[in-house]
Every structure is written in C-alpha cells, then in structure tokens.
N, C-alpha and C positions, 0 to 999 in steps of 0.2 A: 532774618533779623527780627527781634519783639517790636511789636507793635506801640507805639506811643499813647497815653491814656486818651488824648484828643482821638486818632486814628479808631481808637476800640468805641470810644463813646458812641464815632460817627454808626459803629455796624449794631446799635447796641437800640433798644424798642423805641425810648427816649420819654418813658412813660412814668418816670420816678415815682413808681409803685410802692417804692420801700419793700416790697418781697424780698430781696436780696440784702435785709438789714440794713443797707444803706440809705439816706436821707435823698440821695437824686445819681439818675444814673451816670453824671458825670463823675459822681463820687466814688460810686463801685467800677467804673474806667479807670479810676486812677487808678484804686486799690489794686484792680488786676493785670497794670503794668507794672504796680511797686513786689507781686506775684504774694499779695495780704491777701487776697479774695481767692476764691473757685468761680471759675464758668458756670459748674453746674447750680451756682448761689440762683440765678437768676432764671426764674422759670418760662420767662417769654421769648427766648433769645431765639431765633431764627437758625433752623438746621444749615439752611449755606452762611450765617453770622458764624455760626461755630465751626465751621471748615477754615473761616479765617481766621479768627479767635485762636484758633487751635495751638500756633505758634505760642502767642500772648503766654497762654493758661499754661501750657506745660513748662518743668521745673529746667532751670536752664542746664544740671546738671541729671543725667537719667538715673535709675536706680537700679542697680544688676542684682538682682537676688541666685544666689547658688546655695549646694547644699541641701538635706534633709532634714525632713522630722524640727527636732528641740536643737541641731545642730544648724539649722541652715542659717547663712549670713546676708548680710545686705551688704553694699558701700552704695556709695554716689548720693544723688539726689542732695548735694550741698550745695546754701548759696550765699555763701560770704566766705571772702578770702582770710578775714580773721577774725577770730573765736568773739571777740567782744563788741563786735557789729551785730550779733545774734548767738549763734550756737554754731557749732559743730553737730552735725546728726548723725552719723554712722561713722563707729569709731572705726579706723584702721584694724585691718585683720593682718596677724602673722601668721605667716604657714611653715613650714619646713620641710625640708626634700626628701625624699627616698626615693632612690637610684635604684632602677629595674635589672642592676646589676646583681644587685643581694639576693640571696635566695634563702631557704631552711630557715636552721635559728638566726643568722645573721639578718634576714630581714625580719622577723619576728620581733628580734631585740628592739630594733630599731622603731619598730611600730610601738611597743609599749613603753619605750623613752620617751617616742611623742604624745605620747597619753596619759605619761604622768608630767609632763610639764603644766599642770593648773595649780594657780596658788592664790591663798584670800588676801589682801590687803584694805586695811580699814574697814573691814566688814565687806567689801564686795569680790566676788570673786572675779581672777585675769586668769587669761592662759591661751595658749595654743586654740586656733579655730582652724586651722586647713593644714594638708596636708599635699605636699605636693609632688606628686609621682613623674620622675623624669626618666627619660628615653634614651638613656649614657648607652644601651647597650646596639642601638641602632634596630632590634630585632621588632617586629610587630607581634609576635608572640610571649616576649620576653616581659614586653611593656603590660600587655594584656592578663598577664597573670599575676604581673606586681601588683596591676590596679587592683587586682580583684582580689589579691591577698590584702590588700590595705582596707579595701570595703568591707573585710570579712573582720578585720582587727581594730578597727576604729570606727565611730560614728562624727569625726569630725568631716567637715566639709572637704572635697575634693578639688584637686586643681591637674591638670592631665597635659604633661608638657612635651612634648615632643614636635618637630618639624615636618612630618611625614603623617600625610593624610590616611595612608594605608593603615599605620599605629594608629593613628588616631581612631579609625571604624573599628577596627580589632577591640580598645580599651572602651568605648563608647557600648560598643555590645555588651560586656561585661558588665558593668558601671552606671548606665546612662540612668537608670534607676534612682540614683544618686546627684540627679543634677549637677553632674561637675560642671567645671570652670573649663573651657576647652583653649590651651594656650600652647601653641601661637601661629596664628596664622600669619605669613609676609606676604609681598604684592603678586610673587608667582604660586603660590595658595590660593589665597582667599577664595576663590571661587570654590574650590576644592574642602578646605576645612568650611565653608560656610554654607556648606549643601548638609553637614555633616551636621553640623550645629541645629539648621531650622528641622532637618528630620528628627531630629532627638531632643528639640525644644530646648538646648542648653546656649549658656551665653558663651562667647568665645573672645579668646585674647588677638588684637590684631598687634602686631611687633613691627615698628619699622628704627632708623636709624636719625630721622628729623622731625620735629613738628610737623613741616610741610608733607612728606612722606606719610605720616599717621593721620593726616588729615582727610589726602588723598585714600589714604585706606581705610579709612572709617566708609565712606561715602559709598563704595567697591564694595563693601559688605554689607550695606544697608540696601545697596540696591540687589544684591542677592537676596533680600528678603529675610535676615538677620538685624534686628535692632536692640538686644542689649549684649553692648561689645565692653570691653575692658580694655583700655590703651596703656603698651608696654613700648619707653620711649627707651630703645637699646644703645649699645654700645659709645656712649658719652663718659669723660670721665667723672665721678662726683657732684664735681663742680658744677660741668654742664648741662650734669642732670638735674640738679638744683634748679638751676636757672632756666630749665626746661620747662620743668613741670609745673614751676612758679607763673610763666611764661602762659604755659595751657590752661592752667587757672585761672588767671586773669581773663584772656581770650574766650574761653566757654561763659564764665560766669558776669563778666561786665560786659564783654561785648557782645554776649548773648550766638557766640561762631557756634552753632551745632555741631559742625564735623568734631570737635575739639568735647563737645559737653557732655565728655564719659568719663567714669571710675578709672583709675590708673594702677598698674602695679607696676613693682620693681623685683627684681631678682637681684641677692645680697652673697654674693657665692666666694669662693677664697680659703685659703689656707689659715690665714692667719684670724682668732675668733674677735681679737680686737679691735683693728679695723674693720670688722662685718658688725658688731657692736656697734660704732662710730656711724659708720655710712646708715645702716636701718634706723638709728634714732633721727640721724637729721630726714631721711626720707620721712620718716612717721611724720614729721614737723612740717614738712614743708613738699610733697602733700601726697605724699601715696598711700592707695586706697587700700592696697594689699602687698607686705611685702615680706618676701620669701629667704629664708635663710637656709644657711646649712647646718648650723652647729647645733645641738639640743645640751649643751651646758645650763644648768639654772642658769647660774651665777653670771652667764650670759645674756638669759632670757629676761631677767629678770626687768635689767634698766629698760630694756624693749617692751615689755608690756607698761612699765611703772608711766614711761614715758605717753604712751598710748589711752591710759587713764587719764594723767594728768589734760594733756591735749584734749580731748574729749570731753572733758566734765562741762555740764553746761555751766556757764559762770552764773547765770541768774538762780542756781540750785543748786548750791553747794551740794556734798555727799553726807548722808544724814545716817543716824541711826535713831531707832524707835525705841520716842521717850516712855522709858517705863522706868521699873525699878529694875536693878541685875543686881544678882546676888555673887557677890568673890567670898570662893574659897566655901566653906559650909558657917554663914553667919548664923544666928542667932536673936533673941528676945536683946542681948547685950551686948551687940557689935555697935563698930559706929557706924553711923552714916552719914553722909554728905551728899550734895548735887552738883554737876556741872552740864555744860548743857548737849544739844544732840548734834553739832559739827562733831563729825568721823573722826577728825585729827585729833580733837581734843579728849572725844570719851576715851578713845585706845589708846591715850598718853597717860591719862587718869587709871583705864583699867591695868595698864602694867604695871604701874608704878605701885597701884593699891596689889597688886599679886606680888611684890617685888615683897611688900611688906611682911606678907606671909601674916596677916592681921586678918581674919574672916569681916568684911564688911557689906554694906550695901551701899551703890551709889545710884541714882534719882537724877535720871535724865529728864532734862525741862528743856520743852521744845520751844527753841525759838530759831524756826525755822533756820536751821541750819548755820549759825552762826558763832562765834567764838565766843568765850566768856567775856571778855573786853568791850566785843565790836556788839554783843546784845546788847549790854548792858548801859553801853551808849546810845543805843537808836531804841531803846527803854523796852527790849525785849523780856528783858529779864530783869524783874523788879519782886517786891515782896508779896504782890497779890501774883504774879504767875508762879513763883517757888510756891507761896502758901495753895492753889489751888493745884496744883501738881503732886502737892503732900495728901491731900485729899482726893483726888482723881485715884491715886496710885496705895491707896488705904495706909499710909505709914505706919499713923497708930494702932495700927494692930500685927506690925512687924517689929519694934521696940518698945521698950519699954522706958528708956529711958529721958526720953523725951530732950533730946540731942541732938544738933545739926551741925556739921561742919560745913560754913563757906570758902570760897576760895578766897586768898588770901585778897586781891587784887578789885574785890567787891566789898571787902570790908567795911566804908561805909554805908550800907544797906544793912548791917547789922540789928541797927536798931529797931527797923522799921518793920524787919522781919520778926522780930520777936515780940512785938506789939499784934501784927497781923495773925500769930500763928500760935505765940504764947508758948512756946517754944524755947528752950538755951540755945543760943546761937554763939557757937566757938568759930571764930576765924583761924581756917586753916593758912599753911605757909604759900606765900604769895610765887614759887616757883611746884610745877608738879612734884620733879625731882627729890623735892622736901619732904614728900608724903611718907614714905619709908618711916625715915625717922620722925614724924610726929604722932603716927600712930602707936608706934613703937614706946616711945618714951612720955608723949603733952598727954594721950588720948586716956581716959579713965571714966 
C-alpha cells in the first residue's frame, strides 16, 4: 500500500533545502503521496529512504510498452478513474485478429485490410495499432509462420495469442524482435509463458476468469521475475466485464492494490459486427487498455477509433489546428477572406463548408488556444487586437487586395472595433457555418 505524506516526510532528510522546488520537506511528502512530485526531485534522500519510498513514488498504474520503431505503443501508467479529474494518458489501442489459419493470398488480404484501416479526423490521424495473431489452428508451426508473415506485412505492433507455451517459443523465435505483446498466460502457464516472456524481454498477458484469480496471477508472474504484465479479465458476460474492470480501476488506482495496478485488455470476437461494435465502445469507455476485434469493416472501425479520440483528448487541450492562413481551392489577390479560430471542430466545419462553396478563399486561423468562436470570444480570446495581430503575424495585406474581412456572424458585435483597430471593411458573415455556401455565392463581391 502507498505510503501516507506524514509516513514519507518521516524517511525524508527533514532539511527543507528547497532543492526539490518545494518550500519544506513536509511539502514535497505531500506532493509525493498526492504522486505531483518525483523521488528523484530530492537530492539528499537516503538509498535505504528510497527502498521504501519506492512504493510512494511509483505510478499506481505500470506502463507496458510493446511494439517497434514509429509503431510501438504504450497503455497503462493512468491515474484517475475520470477524464476530468486530470487526463487520460495513453489512449486505448485496437488491434484485430488474423487466424494462423489463413495462408497464401488469403492471409495476405487480410494483412493489407488491416493496414489500410487509418483514417484523419479533424486533422489528426486514428487507426489500427496492433495486430493480433491467433492460435485457431492449435499447430506451433502454423502460429509461427502466420506471425512471421504478419511481421513481414505490417509494422503495426504485435499481440501473439495462443494458450500453449510450445506456440508461444516457436512465434517468439520468429518475432521477439518485434516486441510483441505475449497473450495469454492462465494459473497452469504462467511459470511456463513467463520464463518465455523475461528471456525475450517482452510483456505478457496473464488471463484468468475473476478479479480474485488475476490478482493471484499477477503476483505468480512477477514473481517469476516478469513485471510488465497486461491483465485479460475472461469469460464474464458484458455486463460483468464492465463492472469488473470498473472494479480493478478503482482497486489499483484508489486503493493503490498492486496486484491489480496493470494495463487491461479485452477480446471483442463473434459473428455478428454490431454487437462487437457495441461491446468494444463501452470497453474503450470503461476502461480497457487494449481491445481486440475481429471485423476490419471501416464503417465498423470507425465509431471504435472516433470513440477512442474522443475519450482520450485531454480536456484541458482541446484538439487544435495551427493558426495560419489556409488557402481553399486556388484563391487569389480577390478572393475573400475571413477568420475563425483554431478549435479542430470548428476550422473543419468552416473548411467544408468554404469548399462546399466551390468560391476560392482564404480563411485566418486565430489562435485562441484551442477554443470555439463563442466560448473565445467570451473568456476575451478573440477580440479585435488578436484578429488585427494575427492579420499581421500572417501578412494578409499582401494576399488581398481588397482590404475585406468576413466575421462570423455570432461575433458581430466586434465589428466596429475591429475596423477601427485594422482599418479594414469588416462584413459580418451569416451567424450558422452552413450559411457560408450561399453568402459567398451571392452577399460576397
């Protein structure tokens, strides 16, 4: 269990140096119970202080890293149960299966559906990060060459699923190169997959059927001398999974239970793609760290990633885009122009709508830290000396001529003030995006 900031202050120099940016060391005790501080903050601490320290300072959730190169992924390392208590830090990964059954072009196909599943949304890109090679065929030879066809055809991160340690060293020879995800070990495994694991330095999945079960086998495999594990909480229905995971959340990260305080995955498998749609969103939600599908339908994938962005985005940082000028279409000395600001939602509602128009313009993104035209405009983000300095930052007057600005319609009165600041025409555009079509079309001259 974490140590209480009294309990840490006690092992702590008591010399309120301020080295550790803190004003006294009962201060940086707190901090490094509230897990604000580092251990290493404090330069005088005591090598047997930091043996016991050690619990304190580390994150109550571990952090599994798999994967290579520009592909490798993280999960874990989170510590708040909901996003608006802090952040969310390592988004959910979705993987997708391929069956050691497929051979030839059939697994071939299969590898380059999962590699074109990436798609941009509001300027950032989502997609497929792992790929998950399973064991349907029982053979350890069969497994070992699917993996290694998948190594050869993707560079997304690996997940190597089979129940038989035998498969397991066979696709580990092949692959281990690749830092896969090694899943799954159960209670009469673990010694077996986790010999397998620390020789090839990769993290492994431990799979039981209860909290209580996965706790005990967390413990089982760390004391094999494996410690970044991934916990797969099986055979519950939906429901219980929910309430499981929900459950291991709590337990790891409030009550600081170690056995419990690892990354989680689910497997989302079935016939039917709707129901595998349904289940992996609420999983992504509530709280698994990696979850595995069968289907590679976009139109599938799609609410799965969207959902996985949304959960993820830090709330204190909206999703931005970089305030410049963008040019639609091939504008001109006598296109118009207009600004709105760099919230991702709003510039890509703006930018379709101005392409919709089929009107060559420029639109003049003003940075106001990531916020909506309304919601700046009220916390005084966006006023007529940030527009006027952004027209200057961004050389306007030397991309028109005609000395033209459309606002949105909804900041309208700022009109004045801006044309005073900038000496500028200031045309109030229509107060809905939607409108933009037709005012270019028919107001704009």
């Amino acid at each position: 269990m974490a140590l209480t900031g009294l309990e840490i202050f006690k092992l702590l120099p008591k010399t309120n140096c301020k080295k550790c940016g803190k004003p006294t060391c009962l201060a940086f005790a707190m901090a490094l119970a509230q897990k604000r501080a580092k251990l290493d903050e404090c330069p005088d601490v005591s090598e047997e202080a930091k043996e016991k320290l050690a619990a304190a300072a580390a994150p109550p959730m571990r952090k599994v890293v798999f994967g290579a190169s520009d592909h490798q992924v993280q999960i874990g390392q989170e510590t708040v149960c909901f996003r608006h208590e802090e952040k969310f830090h390592n988004p959910a990964v979705l993987g997708i299966t391929v069956s050691d059954k497929l051979t030839g072009e059939d697994l071939k196909k299969r590898i380059e559906s999962i590699n074109a599943l990436q798609f941009e949304r509001v300027g950032t890109q989502i997609g497929v990060r792992a790929v998950a090679v399973v064991n349907e065929s029982g053979s350890s030879g069969a497994f070992a060459k699917a993996a290694s066809t998948v190594k050869d055809g993707s560079n997304l991160a690996l997940i190597l699923v089979t129940g038989s340690p035998d498969a397991m060293a066979a696709a580990v020879a092949k692959v281990g190169d690749r830092l896969p995800l090694l899943g799954c070990a159960e209670a009469e495994t673990a010694e077996a997959m986790a010999k397998i694991a620390k020789a090839s330095g990769c993290p492994i999945v431990g799979k039981a059927e209860s909290i209580e079960a996965l706790s005990d086998l967390s413990e089982k495999i760390v004391g094999c001398g494996v410690e970044d594990i991934v916990l797969n909480l099986d055979g519950p229905s939906p429901r219980d999974q929910l309430y499981g995971l929900s459950k291991m959340r709590v337990l790891s990260l409030k009550k600081i239970f170690r056995p419990l305080g690892y990354p989680t995955i689910s497997f989302v498998t079935g016939p039917d793609t709707g129901t595998q749609v349904a289940t992996a969103v609420s999983l992504i939600c509530k709280y698994s760290g990696i979850v595995v599908v069968d289907t590679v339908e976009q139109y599938a994938l799609l609410p799965m990633l969207t959902t996985v962005m949304n959960i993820y985005t830090d709330p204190q940082k909206p999703v931005q885009v970089e305030p410049k000028v963008y040019p639609i279409g091939d504008p001109d000395e006598d296109s118009p122009l207009m600004f709105t600001t760099n919230f991702s939602l709003t510039y890509y509602t703006v930018e379709s709508d101005v392409e919709a128009s089929r009107v060559p313009s420029y639109i003049l993104v003003v940075d106001t830290e990531g916020t909506s035209v309304l919601t700046a405009y009220s916390g005084d983000k966006l006023n007529e000396k940030t527009v006027a300095d952004a027209m200057v930052k961004n050389g306007i007057e030397k991309l028109v001529k005609h000395r033209k600005i459309i606002i949105p319609g909804y900041v309208a009165v700022m009109s004045g003030k801006l044309e005073e600041a900038t000496n500028w025409e200031v045309l109030v555009g229509p107060r809905e995006c939607s409108m933009l079509p037709k005012y270019l079309q028919e107001v704009w001259k």
